[in-house]
N, C-alpha and C positions, 0 to 999 in steps of 0.2 A: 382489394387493390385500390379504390376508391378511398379508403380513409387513407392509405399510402400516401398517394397522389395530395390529397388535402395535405400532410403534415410536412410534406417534402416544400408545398408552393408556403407553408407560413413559417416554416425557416428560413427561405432563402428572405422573405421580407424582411424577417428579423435580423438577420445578420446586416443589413446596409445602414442598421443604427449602434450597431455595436460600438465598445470607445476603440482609440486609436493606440494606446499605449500599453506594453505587456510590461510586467512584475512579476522577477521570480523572488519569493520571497528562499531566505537559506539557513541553511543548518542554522541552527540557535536562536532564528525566528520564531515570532508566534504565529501562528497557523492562521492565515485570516481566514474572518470568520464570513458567511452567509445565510442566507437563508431562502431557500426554493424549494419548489411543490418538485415531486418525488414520485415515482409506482406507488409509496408506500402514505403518500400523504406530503406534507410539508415539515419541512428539515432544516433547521437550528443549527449549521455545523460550523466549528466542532462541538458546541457546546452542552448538545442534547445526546450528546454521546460520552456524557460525565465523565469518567473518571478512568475510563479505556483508554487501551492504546486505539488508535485510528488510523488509517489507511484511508487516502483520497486517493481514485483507480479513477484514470481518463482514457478514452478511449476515442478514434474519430468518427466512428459511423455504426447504427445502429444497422443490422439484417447483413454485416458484411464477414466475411469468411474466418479471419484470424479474429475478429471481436468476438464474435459470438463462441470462438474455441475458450478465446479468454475467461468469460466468464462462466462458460459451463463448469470449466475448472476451478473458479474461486468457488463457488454453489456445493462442489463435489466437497470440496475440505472444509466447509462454514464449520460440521463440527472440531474437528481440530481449531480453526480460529477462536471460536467459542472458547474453547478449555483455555484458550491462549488469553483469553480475556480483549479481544481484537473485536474492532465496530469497523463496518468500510461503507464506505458510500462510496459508487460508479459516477461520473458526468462525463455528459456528452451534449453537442448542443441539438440532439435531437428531441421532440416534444415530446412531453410525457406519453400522449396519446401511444404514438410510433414506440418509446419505450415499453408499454404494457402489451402491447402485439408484441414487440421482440421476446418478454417477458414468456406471454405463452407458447410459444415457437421455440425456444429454451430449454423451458421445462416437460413438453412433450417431447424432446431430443433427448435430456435427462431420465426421464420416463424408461424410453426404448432402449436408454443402453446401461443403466444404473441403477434403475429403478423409481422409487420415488422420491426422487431430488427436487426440494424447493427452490427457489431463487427470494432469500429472504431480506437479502440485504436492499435498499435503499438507489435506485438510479436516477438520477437527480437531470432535470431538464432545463441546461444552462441556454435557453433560446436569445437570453439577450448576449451573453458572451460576458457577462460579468466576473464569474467565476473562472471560465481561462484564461482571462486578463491578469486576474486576484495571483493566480496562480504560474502566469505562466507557462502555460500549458500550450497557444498558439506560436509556432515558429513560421514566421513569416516566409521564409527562406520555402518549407515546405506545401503551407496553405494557410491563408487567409482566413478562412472559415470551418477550420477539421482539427478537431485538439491531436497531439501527437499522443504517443501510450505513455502518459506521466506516473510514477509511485512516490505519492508522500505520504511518509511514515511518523505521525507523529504522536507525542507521548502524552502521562496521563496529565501532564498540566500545558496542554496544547501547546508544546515547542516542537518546530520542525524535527527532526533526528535525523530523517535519512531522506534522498530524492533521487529517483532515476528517472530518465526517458530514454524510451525505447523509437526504434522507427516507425513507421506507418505496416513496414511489410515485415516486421521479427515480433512474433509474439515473446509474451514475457512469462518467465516461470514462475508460478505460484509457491513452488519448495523454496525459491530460493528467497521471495518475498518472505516466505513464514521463518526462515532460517535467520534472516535480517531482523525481525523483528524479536525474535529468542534471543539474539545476540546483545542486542540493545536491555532486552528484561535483566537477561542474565548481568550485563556490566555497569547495569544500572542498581542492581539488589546489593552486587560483590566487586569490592574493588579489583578488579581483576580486566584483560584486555583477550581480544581473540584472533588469535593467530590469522595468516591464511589456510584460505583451504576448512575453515573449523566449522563442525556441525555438533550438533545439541550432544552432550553427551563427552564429548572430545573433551582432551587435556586444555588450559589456558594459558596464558601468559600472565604476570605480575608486572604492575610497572617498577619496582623496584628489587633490589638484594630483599630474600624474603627474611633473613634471619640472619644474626652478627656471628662472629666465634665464640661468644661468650654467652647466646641465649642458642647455641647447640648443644656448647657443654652442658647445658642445665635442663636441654630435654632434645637428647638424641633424635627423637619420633620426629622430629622435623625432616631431617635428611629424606625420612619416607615419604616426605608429603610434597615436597619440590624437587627439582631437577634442573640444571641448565645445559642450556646449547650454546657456545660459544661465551665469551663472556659477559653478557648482557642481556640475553635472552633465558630469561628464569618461567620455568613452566610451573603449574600447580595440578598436581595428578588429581581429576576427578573419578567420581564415583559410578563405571558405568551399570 
């Protein structure tokens, strides 16, 4: 309770130096970069996170009810992310300290109902407010000093891709994160677009007519392979 107490009173000092001006950076930005000490050490990001997709996860309070639901659930699926080829780093502007108590408080939650679930990824301790600034991540309107639940998704040559925020009080789904970020590999590998509603596995869209009258005559098999819905809306049948 006492280191609590300590990490609580050298936040609030930090925050009455933080800068005054927030920046969201946007889609087809490059990810600014930073660098801050971390549970895991000190963190380069994005750039020590090479050649991954990345995920920057903000959160506003460490030891509080939906945050800590949050991440027990990123922690739960690391392996899927892994195979996903996915790096994330957490920030908050609570001090590393108070993040490595959260840490083990986490992972004996973990423990009791999953088993032995690690917390491996990286929670990053934004004390000066630099990084929610960078990012955008303080909404004035809601608090001063409490990042809201931000998701930047960005790719393997650190451009933004995708951004959401969430409120203080709606946790955020992890499927639907891991589903955004498949969607992105996938239309990033194949020229190809994804419907609504679409999960891994689902049929897709083509941005254009997939094939003429005159490269069907000369290979029927096509017809098998596409489909449309009204006229403009051409699908490409996957393989599930």
């Amino acid at each position: 309770m006492k280191r609590l107490v300590i990490s609580c009173l050298i936040v609030l000092f930090a925050i009455t130096s933080w800068p005054k001006e927030s920046k969201l950076p946007l889609i087809g930005d490059k990810a600014p970069s930073f660098k801050e000490n971390t549970t895991n050490g000190m963190l380069n990001f994005p750039e020590d996170f090479g050649k991954n997709w990345k995920i920057l996860f903000s959160h506003p309070l460490d030891f509080t009810p939906v945050c800590t639901s949050e991440l027990c659930a990123l922690a739960y699926e690391q392996e899927k992310l892994d195979s996903l080829g996915i790096k994330i780093a957490v920030v908050s502007i609570d001090e590393v300290e108070r993040h490595l108590l959260w840490k083990e408080f986490m992972e004996r939650i973990l423990k009791d109902n999953t088993g032995s679930v690690k917390i491996n990824f990286p929670i990053v301790a934004d004390l000066s407010g630099k990084i929610s600034m960078k990012y955008g991540m303080l909404h004035s309107s809601v608090s001063d000093s409490r990042d809201v639940r931000g998701v930047f998704i960005i790719d393997p040559d650190n451009i933004v891709q995708a951004i959401n925020f969430y409120p203080m009080n709606v946790g955020r789904s992890i499927d639907e994160i891991i589903r955004t970020v498949t969607a992105l590999q996938l239309t990033r590998k194949e020229n190809v677009l994804t419907p609504a509603n679409w999960n891994p596995g689902d049929d897709v869209l083509v941005p254009h007519r997939p094939y003429s009258i005159d490269e069907l005559k000369e290979n029927p098999e096509l017809k098998n392979q596409f489909y449309n819905v009204g006229e403009f809306m051409w699908y490409k049948k996957m393989n599930k």
